[in-house]
VOPAGU-2260 file (C-alpha; in pm, 1 decimal, decimal comma):
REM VOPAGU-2260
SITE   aa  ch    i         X         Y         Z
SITE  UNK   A    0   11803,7    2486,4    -151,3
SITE  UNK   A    1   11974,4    2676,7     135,1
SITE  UNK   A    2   12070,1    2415,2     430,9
SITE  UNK   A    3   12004,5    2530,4     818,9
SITE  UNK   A    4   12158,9    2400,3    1112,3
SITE  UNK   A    5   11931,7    2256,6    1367,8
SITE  UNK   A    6   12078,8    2346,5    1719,9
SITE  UNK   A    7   11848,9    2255,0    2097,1
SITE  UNK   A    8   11805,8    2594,2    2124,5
SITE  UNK   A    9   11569,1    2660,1    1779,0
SITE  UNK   A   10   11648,4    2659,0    1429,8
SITE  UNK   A   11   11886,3    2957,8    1268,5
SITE  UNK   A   12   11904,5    3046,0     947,1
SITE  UNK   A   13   12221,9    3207,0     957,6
SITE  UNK   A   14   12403,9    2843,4    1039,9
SITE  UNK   A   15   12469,7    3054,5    1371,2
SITE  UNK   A   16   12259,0    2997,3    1664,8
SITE  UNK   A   17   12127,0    3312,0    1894,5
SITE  UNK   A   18   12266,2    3355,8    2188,6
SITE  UNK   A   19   12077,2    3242,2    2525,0
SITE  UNK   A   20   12039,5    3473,0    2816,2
SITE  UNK   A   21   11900,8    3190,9    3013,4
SITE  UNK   A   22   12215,0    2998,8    2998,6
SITE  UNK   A   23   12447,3    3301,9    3038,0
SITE  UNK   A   24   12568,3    3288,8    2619,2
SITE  UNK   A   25   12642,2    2863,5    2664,8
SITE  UNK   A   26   12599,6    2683,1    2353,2
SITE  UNK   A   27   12649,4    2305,6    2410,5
SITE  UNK   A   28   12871,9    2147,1    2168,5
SITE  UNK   A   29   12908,1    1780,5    2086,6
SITE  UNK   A   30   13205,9    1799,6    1844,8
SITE  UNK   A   31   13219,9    1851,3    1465,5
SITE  UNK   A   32   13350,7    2089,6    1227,9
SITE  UNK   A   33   13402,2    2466,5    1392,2
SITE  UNK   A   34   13022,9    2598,8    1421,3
SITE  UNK   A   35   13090,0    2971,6    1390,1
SITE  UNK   A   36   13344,2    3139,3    1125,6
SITE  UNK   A   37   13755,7    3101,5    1220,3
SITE  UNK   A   38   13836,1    3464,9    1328,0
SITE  UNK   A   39   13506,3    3490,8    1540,2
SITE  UNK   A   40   13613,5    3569,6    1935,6
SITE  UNK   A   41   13498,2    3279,7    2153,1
SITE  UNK   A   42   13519,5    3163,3    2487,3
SITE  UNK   A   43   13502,3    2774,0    2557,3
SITE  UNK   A   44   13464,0    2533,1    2841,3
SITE  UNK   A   45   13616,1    2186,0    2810,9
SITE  UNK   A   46   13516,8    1858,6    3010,6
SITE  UNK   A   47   13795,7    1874,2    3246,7
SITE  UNK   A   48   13623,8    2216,3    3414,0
SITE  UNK   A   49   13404,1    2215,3    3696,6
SITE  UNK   A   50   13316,0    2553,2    3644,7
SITE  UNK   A   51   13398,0    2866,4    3353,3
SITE  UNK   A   52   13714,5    3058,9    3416,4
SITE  UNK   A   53   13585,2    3359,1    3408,3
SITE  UNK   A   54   13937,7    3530,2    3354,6
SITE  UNK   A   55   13965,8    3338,9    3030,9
SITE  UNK   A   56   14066,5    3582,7    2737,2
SITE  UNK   A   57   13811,5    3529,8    2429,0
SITE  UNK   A   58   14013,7    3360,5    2119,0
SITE  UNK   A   59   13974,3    3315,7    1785,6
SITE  UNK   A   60   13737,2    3020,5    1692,2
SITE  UNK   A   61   14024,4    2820,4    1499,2
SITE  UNK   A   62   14243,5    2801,2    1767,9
SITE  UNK   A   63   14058,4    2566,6    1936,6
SITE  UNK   A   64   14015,7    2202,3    1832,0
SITE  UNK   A   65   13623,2    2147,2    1802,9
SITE  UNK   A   66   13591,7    1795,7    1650,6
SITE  UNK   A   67   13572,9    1507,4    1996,3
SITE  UNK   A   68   13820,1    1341,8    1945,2
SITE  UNK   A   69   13886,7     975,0    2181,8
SITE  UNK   A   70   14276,1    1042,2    2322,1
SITE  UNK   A   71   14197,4    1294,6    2521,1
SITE  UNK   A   72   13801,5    1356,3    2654,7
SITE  UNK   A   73   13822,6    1562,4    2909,1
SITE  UNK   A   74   13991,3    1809,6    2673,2
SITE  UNK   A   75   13666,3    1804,5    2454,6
SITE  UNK   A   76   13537,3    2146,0    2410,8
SITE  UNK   A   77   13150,2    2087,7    2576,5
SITE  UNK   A   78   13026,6    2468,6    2589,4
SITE  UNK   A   79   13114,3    2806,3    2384,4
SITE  UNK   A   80   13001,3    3119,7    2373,5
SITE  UNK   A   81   13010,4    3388,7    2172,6
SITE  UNK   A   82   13262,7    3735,0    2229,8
SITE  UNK   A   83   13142,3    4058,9    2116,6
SITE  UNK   A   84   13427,6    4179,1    1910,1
């Protein structure tokens, strides 16, 4: 039995959800284990911003904490979106 991951934009059967043009790439996140594979390019917003920097280089996925954790909220990754490589 192959698990999927069930995201509010559909269902994916890669584990990785399609992109949205509707929400400019944005994929809400809500914490747990990294959702897309470690050396994939993202971009991320975190609770703190009002708005996306838009001069904000794309990273790798693992070098950004994506589990909530309670010291720090505001510093919660909330949104990411995907980089073409």
């Amino acid at each position: 039995m192959r698990l999927i991951r069930i995201h509010p934009f559909g269902i994916d059967p890669t584990g990785v959800t399609a992109i949205s043009a509707d929400h400019g790439g944005w994929l809400p996140w809500s914490g747990g284990d990294c959702p897309v594979p470690p050396d994939r390019l993202v971009q991320i917003r975190l609770g703190i911003e009002e708005s996306f920097d838009e001069d904000q280089p794309a990273r790798r996925a693992d070098t950004w904490r994506w589990d909530h954790g309670e010291r720090c909220p505001n510093a919660n990754v909330t949104h990411y979106r995907l980089v073409p490589a």
